[in-house]
C-alpha positions as CSV (number, residue, x, y, z in Angstrom):
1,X,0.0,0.0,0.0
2,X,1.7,3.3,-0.9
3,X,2.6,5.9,2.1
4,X,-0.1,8.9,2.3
5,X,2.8,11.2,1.5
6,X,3.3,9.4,-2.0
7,X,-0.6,9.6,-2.8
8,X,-0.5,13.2,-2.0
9,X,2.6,13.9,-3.9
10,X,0.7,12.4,-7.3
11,X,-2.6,13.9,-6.4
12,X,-0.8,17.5,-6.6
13,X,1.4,16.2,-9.7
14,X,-2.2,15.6,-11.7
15,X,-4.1,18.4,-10.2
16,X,-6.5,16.3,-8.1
17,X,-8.2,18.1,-5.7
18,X,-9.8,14.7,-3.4
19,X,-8.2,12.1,-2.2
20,X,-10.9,8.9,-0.8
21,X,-9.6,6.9,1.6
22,X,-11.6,3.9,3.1
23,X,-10.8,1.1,5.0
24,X,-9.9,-2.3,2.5
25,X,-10.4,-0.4,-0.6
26,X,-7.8,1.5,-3.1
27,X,-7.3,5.2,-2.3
28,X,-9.0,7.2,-4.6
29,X,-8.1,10.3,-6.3
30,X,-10.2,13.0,-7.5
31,X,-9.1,14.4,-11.0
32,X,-10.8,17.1,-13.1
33,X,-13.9,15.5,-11.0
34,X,-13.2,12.1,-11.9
35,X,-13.1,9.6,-9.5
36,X,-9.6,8.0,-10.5
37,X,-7.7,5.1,-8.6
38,X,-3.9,5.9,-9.0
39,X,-1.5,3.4,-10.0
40,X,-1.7,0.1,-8.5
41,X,1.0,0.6,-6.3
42,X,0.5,-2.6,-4.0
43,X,0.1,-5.3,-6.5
44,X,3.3,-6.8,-7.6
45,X,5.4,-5.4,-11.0
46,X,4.2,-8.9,-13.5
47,X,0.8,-8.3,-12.4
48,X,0.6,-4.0,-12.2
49,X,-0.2,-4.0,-15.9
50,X,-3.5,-6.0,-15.4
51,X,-4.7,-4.8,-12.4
52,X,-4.4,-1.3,-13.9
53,X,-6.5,-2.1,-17.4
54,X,-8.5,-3.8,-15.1
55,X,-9.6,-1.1,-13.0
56,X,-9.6,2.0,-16.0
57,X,-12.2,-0.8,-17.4
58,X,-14.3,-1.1,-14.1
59,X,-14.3,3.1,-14.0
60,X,-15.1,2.7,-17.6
61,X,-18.3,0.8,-17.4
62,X,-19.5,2.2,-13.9
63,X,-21.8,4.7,-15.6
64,X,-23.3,1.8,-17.8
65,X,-24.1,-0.2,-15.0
66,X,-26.0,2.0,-12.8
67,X,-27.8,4.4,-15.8
């Protein structure tokens, strides 16, 4: 799990303005008023790729599933 100063370091380099944090979920951060998970910083480097397209997919197809 990255250190709060790292998620608040790329929350100021993207110009986020939120940052969601809840107990056994991935921090969110709040971009251009986009909720946007950053990197996937705790899963390991073979499997960062994945879990990353995964979860652009997910925020992808939120708005689908609940419209």
């Amino acid at each position: 799990m990255p250190e709060l100063a790292e998620l608040l370091k790329l929350l100021v380099e993207r110009e986020g303005s939120d940052l969601h944090l809840r107990v056994g979920e991935p921090p969110i951060l709040r971009i251009h008023g986009e909720g946007v998970p950053p990197e996937p910083y705790f899963f390991p480097d073979p499997y960062k790729n994945s879990v990353r397209d995964a979860v652009h997919l997910r925020y992808k197809l939120l708005p689908h599933l609940y419209s």
